[in-house]
C-alpha positions in Angstrom: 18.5 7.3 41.8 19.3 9.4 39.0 20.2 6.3 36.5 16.4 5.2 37.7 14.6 8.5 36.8 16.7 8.7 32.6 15.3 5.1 32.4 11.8 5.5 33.3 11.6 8.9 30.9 13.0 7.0 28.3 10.5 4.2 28.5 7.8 6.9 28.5 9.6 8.8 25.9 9.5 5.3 23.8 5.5 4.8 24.5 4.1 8.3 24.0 6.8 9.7 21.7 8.3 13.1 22.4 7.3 15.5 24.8 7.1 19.0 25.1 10.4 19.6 27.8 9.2 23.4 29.1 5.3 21.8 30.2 6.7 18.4 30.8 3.2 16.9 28.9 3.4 14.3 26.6 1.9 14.4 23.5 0.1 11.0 24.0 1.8 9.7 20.5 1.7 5.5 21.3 3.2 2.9 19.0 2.9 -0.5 17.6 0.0 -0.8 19.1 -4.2 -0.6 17.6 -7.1 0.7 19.5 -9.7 -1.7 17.9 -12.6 -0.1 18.1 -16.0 -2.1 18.7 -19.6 -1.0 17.1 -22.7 -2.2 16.7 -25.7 -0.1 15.6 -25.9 4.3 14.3 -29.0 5.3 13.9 -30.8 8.5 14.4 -33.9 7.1 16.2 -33.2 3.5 17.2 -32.2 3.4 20.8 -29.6 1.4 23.1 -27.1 1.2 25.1 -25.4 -0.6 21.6 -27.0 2.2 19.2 -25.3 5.8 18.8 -26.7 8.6 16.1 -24.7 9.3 13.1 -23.7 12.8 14.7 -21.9 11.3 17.4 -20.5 8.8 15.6 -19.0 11.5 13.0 -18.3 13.5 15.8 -16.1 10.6 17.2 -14.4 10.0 14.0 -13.3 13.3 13.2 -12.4 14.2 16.5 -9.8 11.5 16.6 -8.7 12.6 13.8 -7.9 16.0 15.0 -5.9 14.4 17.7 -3.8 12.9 15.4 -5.2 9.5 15.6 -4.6 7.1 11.9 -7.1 4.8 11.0 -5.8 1.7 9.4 -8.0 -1.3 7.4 -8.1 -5.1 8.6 -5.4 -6.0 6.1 -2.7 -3.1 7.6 -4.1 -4.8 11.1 -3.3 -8.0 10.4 0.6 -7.0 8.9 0.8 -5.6 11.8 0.4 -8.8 13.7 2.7 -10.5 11.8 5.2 -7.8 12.3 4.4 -4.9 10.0 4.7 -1.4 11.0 1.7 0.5 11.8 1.7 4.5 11.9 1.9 6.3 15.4 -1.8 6.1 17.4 -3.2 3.3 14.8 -6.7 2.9 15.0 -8.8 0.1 13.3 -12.8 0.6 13.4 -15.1 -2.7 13.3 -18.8 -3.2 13.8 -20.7 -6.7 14.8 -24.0 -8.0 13.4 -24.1 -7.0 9.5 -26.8 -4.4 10.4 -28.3 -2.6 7.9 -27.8 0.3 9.5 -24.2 0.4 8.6 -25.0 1.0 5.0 -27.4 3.7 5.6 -25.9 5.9 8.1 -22.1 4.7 8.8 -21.1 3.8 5.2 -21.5 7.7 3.8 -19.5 9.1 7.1 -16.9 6.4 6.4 -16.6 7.2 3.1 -16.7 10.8 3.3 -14.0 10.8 5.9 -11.8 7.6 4.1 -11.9 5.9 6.9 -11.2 1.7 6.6 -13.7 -0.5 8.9 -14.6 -4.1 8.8 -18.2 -5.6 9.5 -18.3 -9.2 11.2 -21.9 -10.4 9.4 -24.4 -13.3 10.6 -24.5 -14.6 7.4 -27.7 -16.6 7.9 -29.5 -13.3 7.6 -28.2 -12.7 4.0 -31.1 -14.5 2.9 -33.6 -12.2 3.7 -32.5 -9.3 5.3 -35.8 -7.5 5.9 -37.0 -10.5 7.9 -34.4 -10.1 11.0 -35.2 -8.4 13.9 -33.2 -5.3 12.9 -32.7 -5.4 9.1 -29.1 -6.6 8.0 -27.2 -6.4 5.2 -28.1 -7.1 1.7 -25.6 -8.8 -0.7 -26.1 -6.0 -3.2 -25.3 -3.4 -0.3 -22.3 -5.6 0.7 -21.0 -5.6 -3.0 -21.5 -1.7 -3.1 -19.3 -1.2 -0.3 -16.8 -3.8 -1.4 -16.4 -1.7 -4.8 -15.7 1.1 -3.1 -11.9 1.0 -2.8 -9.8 -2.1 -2.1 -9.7 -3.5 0.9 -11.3 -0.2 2.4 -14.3 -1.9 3.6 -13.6 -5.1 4.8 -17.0 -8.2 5.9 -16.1 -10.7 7.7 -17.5 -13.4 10.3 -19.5 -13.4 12.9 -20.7 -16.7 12.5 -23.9 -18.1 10.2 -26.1 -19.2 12.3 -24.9 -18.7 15.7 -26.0 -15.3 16.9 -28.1 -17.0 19.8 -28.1 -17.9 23.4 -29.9 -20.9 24.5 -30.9 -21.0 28.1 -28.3 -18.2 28.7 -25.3 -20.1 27.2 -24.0 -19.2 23.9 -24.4 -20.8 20.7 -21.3 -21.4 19.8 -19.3 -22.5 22.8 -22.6 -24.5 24.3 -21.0 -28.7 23.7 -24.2 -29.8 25.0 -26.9 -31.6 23.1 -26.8 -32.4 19.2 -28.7 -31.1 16.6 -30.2 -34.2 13.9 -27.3 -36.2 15.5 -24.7 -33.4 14.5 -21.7 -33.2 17.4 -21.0 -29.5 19.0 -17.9 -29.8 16.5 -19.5 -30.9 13.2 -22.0 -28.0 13.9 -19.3 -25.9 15.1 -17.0 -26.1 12.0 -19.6 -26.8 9.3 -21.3 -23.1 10.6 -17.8 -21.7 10.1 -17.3 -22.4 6.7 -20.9 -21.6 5.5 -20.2 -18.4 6.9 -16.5 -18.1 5.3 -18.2 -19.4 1.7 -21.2 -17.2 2.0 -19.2 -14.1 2.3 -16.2 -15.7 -0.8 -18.8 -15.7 -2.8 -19.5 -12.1 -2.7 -15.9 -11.2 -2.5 -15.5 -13.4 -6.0 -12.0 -14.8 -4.2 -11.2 -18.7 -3.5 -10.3 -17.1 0.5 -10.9 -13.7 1.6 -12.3 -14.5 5.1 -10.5 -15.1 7.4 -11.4 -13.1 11.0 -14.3 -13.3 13.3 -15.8 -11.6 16.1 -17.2 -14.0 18.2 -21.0 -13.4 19.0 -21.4 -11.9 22.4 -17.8 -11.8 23.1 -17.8 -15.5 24.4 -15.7 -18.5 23.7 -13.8 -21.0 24.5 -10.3 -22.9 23.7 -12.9 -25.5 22.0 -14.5 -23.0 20.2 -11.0 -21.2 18.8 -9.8 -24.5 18.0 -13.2 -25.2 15.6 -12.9 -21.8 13.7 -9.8 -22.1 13.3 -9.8 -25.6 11.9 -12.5 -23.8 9.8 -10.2 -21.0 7.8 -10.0 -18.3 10.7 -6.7 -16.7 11.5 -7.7 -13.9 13.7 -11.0 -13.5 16.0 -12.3 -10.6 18.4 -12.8 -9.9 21.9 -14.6 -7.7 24.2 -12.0 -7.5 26.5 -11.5 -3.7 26.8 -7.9 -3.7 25.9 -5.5 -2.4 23.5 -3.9 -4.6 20.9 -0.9 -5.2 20.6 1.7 -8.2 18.1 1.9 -9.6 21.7 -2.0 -10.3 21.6 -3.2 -14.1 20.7 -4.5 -13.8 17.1 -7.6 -15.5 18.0 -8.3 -13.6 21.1 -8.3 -9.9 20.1 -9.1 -7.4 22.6 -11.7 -4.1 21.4 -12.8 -1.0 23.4 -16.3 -0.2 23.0 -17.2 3.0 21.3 -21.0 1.8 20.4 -22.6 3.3 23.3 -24.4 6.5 23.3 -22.7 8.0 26.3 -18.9 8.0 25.1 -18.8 11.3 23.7 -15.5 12.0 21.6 -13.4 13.1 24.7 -14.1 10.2 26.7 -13.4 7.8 23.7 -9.8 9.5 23.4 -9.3 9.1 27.2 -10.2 5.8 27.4 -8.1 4.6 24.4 -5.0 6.6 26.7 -5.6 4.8 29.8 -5.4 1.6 27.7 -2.6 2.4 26.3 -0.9 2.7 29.3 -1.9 -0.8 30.9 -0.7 -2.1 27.9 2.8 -1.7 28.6 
């Protein structure tokens, strides 16, 4: 019984790092593991159930931070996967849909706080941003942020022109039907790579995307297999997990922090009671 109760406290001691012996709490310190973090939209008077203001989303941040979170950039995520070391309560911040929002209100808090994210972009809509239904991203604003420090701000896929649902079934995993005689595949992988070229060229490298978050969290084995014949390595989820070198690279699992009613507390909590299934 005894030789039962020093194992299981050693495999907690291993997961949350030490603990304090008198109060018998743990100090909640995980490792080699990432909270991904999933966004969408901060704004300060759009509303959604995917839209949070800029004050809660600093207030998030720098709460983290104060519980001794680490935020870590794409590149330190994907070392990680391919057995890197990661600091103590990693956390890596993404956002879907190339919003112009980002630049206006999430950008500046970023910077201020030097805190690494990466933005999965419909690339279609880098043609004229104004015109979309929430403005996106320019490629000026993209270039901005891109100058900022390397690899701080990271824009990668999230597909070019397959942010859509046709009766109810997505885009990108839907094999039915062609377009101008074009196979689910061809359209598939030819999408991928006009998305992976569009955002090259404002990177000015020969390959510098190479994730993707897919649009509304849906896909397929079909699907994987396309983007990844089409220069993807890693893709995300919206499974509500944490991630760990165990998780498939192309099926990357993201808690949502996007909505407006996960204040900072409940963000921290439910990134602890991940950690736990994880394990």
């Amino acid at each position: 019984m005894m030789h039962k109760l020093l194992t299981g406290l050693l495999a907690a001691v291993v997961l949350f790092g030490a603990f304090d012996v008198l109060s018998g709490k743990p100090d909640f310190r995980y490792r080699d593991q990432v909270a991904v973090l999933m966004y969408h939209h901060v704004h300060d008077t759009d509303e959604s159930s995917s839209t949070i203001t800029s004050r809660l989303f600093r207030d998030q941040l720098t709460y983290l931070q104060k519980q001794g979170y680490h935020f870590i950039s794409l590149r330190e995520f994907q070392s990680f996967h391919e057995g890197g070391a990661v600091p103590d309560k990693a956390v890596l911040v993404t956002f879907d849909d190339g919003y112009e929002s980002f630049y206006q209100y999430a950008y500046p808090i970023l910077k201020e706080l030097d805190i690494p994210s990466v933005n999965f972009v419909v690339t279609k809509e880098l043609a004229d941003p104004k015109a979309a239904s929430i403005p996106a991203l320019s490629a000026e604003e993209i270039r901005e942020m891109l100058g900022h420090k390397p690899e701080m701000f990271d824009f990668q896929c999230h597909s070019d022109n397959l942010h859509y649902k046709d009766e109810d079934r997505a885009a990108l995993t839907n094999p039915l039907g062609t377009e101008g005689g074009v196979s689910y595949a061809e359209r598939i992988l030819s999408d991928t790579k006009a998305c992976a070229r569009k955002l090259d060229e404002l990177y000015g490298k020969d390959r510098a995307t190479f994730a993707y978050a897919y649009p509304f969290g849906i896909y397929t084995k079909a699907s994987e297999e396309l983007i990844t014949e089409g220069g993807i390595r890693y893709a995300f989820t919206i499974v509500n997990e944490m991630a760990t070198r165990g998780s498939k690279p192309l099926e990357i699992p993201r808690i949502n922090a996007g909505n407006p009613k996960i204040q900072p507390e409940h963000l921290h909590k439910q990134i602890m009671l991940r950690v736990q299934r994880a394990q």
